[in-house]
DODREN-827469 format. One record per residue: residue in one letter; x, y, z of N, C-alpha, C in turn. Coordinates in pm, whole numbers, padded with zeros to 5 digits, always signed. Layout:
AXYZXYZXYZ
...
***
This chain:
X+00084-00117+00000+00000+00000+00000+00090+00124+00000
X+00018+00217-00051+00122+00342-00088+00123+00435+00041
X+00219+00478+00091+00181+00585+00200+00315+00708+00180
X+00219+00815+00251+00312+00930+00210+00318+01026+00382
X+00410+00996+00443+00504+01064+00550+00545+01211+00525
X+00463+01246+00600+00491+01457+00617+00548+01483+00766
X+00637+01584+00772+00671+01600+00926+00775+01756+00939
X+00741+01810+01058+00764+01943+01044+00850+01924+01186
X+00949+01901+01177+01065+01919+01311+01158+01992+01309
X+01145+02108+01441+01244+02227+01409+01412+02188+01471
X+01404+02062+01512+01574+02005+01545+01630+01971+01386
X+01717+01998+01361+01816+01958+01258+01833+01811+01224
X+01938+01805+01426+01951+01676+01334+01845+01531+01400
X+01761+01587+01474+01634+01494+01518+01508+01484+01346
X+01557+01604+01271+01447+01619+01129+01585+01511+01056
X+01686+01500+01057+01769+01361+00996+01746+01278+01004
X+01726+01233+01107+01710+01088+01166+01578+01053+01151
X+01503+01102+01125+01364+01077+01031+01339+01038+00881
X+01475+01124+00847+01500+01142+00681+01513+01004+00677
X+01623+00982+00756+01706+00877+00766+01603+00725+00746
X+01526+00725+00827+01465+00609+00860+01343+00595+00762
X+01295+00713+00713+01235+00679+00604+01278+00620+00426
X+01408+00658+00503+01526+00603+00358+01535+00463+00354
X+01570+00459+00482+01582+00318+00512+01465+00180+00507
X+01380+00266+00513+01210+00173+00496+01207+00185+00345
X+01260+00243+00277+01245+00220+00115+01164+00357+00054
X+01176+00456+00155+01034+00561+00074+01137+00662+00001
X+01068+00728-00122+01185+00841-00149+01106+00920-00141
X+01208+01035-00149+01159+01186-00082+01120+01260-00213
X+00973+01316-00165+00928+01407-00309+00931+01549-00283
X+01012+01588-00116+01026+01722-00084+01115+01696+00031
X+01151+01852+00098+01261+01808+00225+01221+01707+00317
X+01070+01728+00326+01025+01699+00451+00878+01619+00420
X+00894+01544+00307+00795+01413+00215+00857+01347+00206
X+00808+01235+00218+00852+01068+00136+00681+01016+00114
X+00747+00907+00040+00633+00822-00004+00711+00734-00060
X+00608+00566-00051+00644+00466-00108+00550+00386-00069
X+00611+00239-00095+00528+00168-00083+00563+00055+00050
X+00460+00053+00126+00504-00025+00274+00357-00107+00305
X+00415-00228+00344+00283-00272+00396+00199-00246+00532
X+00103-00241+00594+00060-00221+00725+00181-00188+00811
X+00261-00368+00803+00295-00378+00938+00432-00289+00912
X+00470-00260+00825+00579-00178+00788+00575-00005+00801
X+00450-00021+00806+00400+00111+00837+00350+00144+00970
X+00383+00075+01078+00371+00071+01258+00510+00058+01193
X+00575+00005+01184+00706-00029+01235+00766+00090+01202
X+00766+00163+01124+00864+00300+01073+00816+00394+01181
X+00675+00397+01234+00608+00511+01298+00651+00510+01405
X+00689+00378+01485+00754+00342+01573+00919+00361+01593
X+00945+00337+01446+01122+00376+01481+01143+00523+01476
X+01035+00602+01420+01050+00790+01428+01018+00826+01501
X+00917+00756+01583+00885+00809+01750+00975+00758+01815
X+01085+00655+01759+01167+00648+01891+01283+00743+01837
X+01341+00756+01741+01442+00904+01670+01399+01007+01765
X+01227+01045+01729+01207+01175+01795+01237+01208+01935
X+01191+01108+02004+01243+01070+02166+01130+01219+02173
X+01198+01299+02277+01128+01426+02309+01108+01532+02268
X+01173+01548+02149+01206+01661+02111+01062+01688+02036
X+01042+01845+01975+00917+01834+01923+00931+01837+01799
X+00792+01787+01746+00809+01702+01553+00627+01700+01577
X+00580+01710+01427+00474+01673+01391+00493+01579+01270
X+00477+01472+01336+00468+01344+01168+00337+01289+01172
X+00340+01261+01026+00200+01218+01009+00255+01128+00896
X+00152+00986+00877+00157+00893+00807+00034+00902+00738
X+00020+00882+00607-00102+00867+00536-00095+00711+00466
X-00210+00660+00470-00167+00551+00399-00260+00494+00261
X-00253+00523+00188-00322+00565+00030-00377+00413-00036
X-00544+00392-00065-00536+00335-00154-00477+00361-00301
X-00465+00225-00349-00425+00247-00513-00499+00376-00571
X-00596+00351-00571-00704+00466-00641-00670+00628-00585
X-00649+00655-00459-00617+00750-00418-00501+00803-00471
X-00419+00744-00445-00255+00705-00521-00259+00773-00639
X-00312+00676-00730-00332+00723-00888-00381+00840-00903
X-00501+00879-00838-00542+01038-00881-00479+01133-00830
X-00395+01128-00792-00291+01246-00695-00210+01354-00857
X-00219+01449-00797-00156+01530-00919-00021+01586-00881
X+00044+01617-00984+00197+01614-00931+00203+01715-01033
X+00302+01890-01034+00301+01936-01062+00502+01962-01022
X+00561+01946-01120+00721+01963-01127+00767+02048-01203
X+00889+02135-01223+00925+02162-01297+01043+02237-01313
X+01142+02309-01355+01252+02369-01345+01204+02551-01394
X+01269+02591-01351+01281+02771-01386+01289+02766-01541
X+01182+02761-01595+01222+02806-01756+01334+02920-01817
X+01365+03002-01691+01455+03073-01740+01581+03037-01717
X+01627+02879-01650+01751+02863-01590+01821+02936-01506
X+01937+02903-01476+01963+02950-01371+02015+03118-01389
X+02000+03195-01295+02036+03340-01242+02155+03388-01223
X+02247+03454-01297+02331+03519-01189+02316+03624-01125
X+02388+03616-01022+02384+03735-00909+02474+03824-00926
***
């Protein structure tokens, strides 16, 4: 099942060790502070569990979503680069 991990932690390196563990569960990152992939249930307690134990006390808002296919699929994704390339200063 598809799920997509959001989280807003103002520690540095307590917002790493999140990065971290969502790397490590297989999700890639579609922003600093997004991932998504694909995890099953129990894989999905188990990560929530290893970022609440990263987070320990410090403060963090994570949230797990966990997406049917259908949900999944209709999601819109909007990317793109600076049409004008890059700037100098």
């Amino acid at each position: 099942m598809q799920c997509l991990v959001i989280y807003d932690i103002p520690h540095d390196g307590t917002r790493q060790k999140v990065a971290d563990a969502c790397l490590d569960y297989g999700l890639q990152r579609l922003q600093y502070s997004a991932f998504a992939g694909n995890l099953s249930r129990a894989h999905q307690r188990a990560l929530f569990q290893e970022i609440a134990r990263r987070v320990r006390r410090r403060a963090a808002n994570v949230q797990l979503f966990p997406l049917d296919e259908q949900s999944w699929q209709a999601r819109r994704v909007l990317q793109q680069e600076d049409a004008d390339g890059p700037t100098d200063a």
